[in-house]
C-alpha positions in Angstrom: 114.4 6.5 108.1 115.8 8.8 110.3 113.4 10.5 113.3 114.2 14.2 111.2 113.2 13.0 108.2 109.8 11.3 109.4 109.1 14.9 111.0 109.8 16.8 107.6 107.2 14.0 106.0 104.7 14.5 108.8 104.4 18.6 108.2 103.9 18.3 104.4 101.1 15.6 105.1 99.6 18.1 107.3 99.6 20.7 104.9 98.2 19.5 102.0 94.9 18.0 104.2 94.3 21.1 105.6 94.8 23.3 101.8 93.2 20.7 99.8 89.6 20.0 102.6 88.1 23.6 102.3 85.4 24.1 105.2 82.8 25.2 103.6 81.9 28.8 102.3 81.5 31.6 104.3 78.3 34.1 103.5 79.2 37.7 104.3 76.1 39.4 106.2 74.0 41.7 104.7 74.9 45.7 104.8 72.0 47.5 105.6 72.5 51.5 103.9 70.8 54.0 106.5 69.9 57.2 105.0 72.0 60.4 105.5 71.2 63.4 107.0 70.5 66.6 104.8 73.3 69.2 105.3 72.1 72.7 104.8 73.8 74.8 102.2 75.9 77.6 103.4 75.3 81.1 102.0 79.2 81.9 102.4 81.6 80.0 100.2 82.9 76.6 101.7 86.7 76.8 102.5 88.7 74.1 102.8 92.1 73.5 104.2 94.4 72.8 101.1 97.4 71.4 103.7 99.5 74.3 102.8 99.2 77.7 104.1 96.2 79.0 101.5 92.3 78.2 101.6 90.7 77.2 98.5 87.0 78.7 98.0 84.3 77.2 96.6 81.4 79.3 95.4 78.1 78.1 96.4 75.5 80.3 94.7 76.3 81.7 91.1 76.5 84.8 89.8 73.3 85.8 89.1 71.8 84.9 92.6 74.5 87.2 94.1 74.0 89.5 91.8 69.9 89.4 93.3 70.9 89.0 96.6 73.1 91.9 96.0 70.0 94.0 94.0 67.6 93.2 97.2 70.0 94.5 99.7 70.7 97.5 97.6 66.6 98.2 98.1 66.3 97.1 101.4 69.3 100.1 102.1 67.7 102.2 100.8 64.5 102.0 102.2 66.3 102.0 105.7 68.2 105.0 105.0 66.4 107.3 102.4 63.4 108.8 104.5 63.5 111.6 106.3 65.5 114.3 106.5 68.5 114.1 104.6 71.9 115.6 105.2 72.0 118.1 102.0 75.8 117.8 101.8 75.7 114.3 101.1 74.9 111.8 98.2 71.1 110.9 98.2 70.6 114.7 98.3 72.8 115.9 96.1 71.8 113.1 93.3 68.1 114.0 93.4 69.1 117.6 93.1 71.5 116.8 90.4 68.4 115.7 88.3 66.9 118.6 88.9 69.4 121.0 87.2 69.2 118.2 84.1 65.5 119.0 84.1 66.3 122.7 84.5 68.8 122.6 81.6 66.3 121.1 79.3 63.9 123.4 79.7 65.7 126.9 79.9 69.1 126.2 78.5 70.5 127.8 75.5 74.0 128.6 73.8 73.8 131.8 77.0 72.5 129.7 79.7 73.8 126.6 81.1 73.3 125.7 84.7 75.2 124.6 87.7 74.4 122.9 90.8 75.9 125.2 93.6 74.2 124.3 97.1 71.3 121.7 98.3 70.1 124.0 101.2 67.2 121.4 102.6 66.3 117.8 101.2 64.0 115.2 102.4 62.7 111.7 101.5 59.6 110.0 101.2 59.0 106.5 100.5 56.0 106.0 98.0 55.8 102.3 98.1 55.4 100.6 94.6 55.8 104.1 93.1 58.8 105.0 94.0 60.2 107.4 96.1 60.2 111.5 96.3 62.9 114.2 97.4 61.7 117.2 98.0 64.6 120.1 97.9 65.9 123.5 98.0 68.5 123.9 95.6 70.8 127.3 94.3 71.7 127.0 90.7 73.7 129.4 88.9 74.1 130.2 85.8 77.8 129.4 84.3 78.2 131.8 81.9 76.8 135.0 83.4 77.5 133.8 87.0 73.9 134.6 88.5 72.3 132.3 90.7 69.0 131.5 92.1 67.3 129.6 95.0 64.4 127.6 93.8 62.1 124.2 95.1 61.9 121.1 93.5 60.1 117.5 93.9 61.4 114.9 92.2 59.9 111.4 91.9 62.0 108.2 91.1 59.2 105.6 89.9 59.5 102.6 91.7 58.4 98.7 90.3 60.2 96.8 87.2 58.9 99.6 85.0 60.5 102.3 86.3 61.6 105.0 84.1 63.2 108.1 83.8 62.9 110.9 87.4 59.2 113.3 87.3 60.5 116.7 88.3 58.3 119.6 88.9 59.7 123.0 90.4 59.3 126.3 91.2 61.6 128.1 89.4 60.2 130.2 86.9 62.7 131.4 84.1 65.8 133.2 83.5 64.8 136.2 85.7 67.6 138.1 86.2 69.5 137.8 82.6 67.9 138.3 79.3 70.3 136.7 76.3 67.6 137.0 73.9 69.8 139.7 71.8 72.7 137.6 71.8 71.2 134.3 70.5 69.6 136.5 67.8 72.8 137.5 66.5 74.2 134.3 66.9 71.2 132.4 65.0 71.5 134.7 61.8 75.7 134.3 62.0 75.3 130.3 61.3 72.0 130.7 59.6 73.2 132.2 57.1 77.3 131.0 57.1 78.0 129.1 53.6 81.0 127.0 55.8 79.4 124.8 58.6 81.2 124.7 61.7 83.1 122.4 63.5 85.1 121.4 66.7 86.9 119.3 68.7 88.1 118.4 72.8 85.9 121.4 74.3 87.7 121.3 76.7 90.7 120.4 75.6 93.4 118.6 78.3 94.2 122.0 79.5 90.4 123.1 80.4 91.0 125.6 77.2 87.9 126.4 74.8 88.1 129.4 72.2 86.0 132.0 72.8 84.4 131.2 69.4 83.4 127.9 70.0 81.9 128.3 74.0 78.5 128.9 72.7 78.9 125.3 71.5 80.3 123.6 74.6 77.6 125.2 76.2 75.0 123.9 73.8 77.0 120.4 73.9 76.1 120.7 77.9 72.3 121.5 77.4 71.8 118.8 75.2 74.0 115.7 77.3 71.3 117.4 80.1 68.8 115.4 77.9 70.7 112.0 78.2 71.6 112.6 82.0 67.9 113.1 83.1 66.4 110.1 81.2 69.2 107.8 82.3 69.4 109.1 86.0 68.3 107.4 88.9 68.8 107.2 92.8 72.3 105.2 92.2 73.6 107.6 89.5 75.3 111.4 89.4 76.0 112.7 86.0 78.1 115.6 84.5 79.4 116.2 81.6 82.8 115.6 80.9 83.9 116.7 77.3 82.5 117.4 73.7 84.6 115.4 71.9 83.2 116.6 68.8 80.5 119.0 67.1 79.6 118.9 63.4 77.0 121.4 62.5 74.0 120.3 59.7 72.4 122.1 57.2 69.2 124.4 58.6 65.6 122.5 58.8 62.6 123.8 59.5 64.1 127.0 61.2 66.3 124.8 63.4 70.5 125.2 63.2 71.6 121.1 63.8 74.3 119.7 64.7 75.5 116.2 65.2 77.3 115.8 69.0 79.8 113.5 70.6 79.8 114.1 74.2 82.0 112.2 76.8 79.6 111.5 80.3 81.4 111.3 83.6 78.7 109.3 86.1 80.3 110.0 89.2 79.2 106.8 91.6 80.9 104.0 89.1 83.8 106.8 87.9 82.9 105.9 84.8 83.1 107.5 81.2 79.8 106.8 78.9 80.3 107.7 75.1 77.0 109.2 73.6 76.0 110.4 70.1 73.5 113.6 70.2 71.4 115.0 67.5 70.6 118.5 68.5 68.6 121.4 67.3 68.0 125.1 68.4 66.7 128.6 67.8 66.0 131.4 70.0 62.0 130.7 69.6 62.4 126.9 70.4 65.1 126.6 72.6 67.5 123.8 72.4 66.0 120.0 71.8 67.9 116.3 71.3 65.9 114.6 68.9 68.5 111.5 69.0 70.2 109.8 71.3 72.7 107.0 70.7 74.8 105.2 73.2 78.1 104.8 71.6 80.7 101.5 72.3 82.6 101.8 75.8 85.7 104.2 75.4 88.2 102.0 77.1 90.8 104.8 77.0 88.9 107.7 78.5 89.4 109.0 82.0 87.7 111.8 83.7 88.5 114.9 83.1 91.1 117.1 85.8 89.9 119.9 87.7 91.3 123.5 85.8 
């Protein structure tokens, strides 16, 4: 046998002893888990790098925390900001004073008499604690139909707590002093007292500002009556005007009362939004104007706020 060959022979020997004679086996040591630290969890949503050139977020707390966290900053603002004296040209002023001419409007308004909010002259705030909080103003409204205005005092409360509720007003204004409209609501009483045809209307305005002369005394009544809706649904975060009368339908006489069914379009100026109400609403010259129902009506998706005339 050749030296190569024995060599060849000698290798394969080797080979097989050292496969085929294991060494024993081999126990792995034990891993000993240590505990990991708590991480705190962020307030602002996590971003991580995607590799490309965006961030992805992740959204720690849901929608509803936010939404509280969002609610308790809101009120911590306001308490900040709201005491004092305010600056009458500006929001928190003109808001509470807003509510005032709703109030105003309820009490005095008729088919002759429908009020504006022309100036806030002075306007302060007062926190109340759990009860709220209370402007106290000096306010000019005047009267859109015969133009006259007057300078009055007002306090009005917006209840504070989980309760809340609609703003307590009380003023010092004392009546339609300078104008007396008591012969034309007379006349206007026995015309649709007695009428056989019940009226109706539509778009006052319509999309040009246009209302017939026949049918103002109903936009106006349309306006006194949303004032019923605007003051129980105010608040500190909300300015309402009426936008429109979509539609007035007038019902048979009860009880001395001329009704009529309303559709009234509500611009609340904060949000820019357009709030869709049905009104039942009664008057007379003896009784003055009243809303005996109030229905909030589907959102109108299609609506916009009406354009300055």
């Amino acid at each position: 046998m050749s030296p190569a060959l024995m060599r060849v022979l000698w290798v394969v020997v080797l080979l097989s002893a050292v496969r085929g004679a294991p060494l024993g086996t081999v126990t792995p040591p034990p891993v000993i888990l240590e505990p990991v630290p708590s991480v705190p969890v962020p307030s602002e949503p996590v971003r991580v790098d995607s590799g490309a050139d965006q961030n992805i977020s992740i959204p720690i707390h849901t929608e509803q925390q936010q939404q509280q966290q969002q609610q308790q900053q809101v009120a911590l603002d306001v308490d900040v900001m709201l005491t004092g004296e305010l600056n009458p040209n500006h929001y928190p002023a003109r808001r509470a004073a807003q509510v005032v001419l709703h109030h105003l409007n309820t009490r005095y308004g008729s088919p002759y008499w429908w009020g504006a909010l022309r100036q806030v002259h002075k306007a302060t705030a007062e926190a109340l604690g759990d009860s709220g909080r209370k402007y106290s103003l000096e306010v000019t409204l005047q009267d859109q139909i015969s133009g006259t205005k007057e300078t009055c005092t007002a306090e009005v409360v917006f209840p504070g707590g989980p309760a809340g509720g609609p703003p307590q007003v009380t003023t010092s204004y004392e009546g339609k002093s300078e104008i007396n409209t008591q012969a034309q609501e007379e006349a206007l009483y026995n015309q649709y007292n007695t009428s056989q045809n019940l009226l109706s209307g539509h778009n006052l305005p319509d999309s040009y500002g246009h209302v017939a002369p026949g049918m103002e005394p109903f936009w106006h009544l349309g306006g006194v009556a949303s004032s019923f809706v605007m003051l129980k649904e105010s608040s500190e975060n909300t300015l309402y005007n009426m936008a429109q009368v979509v539609s007035v339908t007038q019902l048979a006489t009860e009880n001395n009362q001329l009704r009529f069914n309303y559709d009234v379009l509500l611009h609340e100026m904060v949000s820019q939004e357009i709030i869709h109400w049905k009104l039942l609403a009664s008057w007379s010259p003896q009784e003055g104007v009243k809303a005996s129902q109030m229905e909030l009506l589907p959102k109108c998706h299609h609506c916009e706020p009406p354009q300055e005339h």
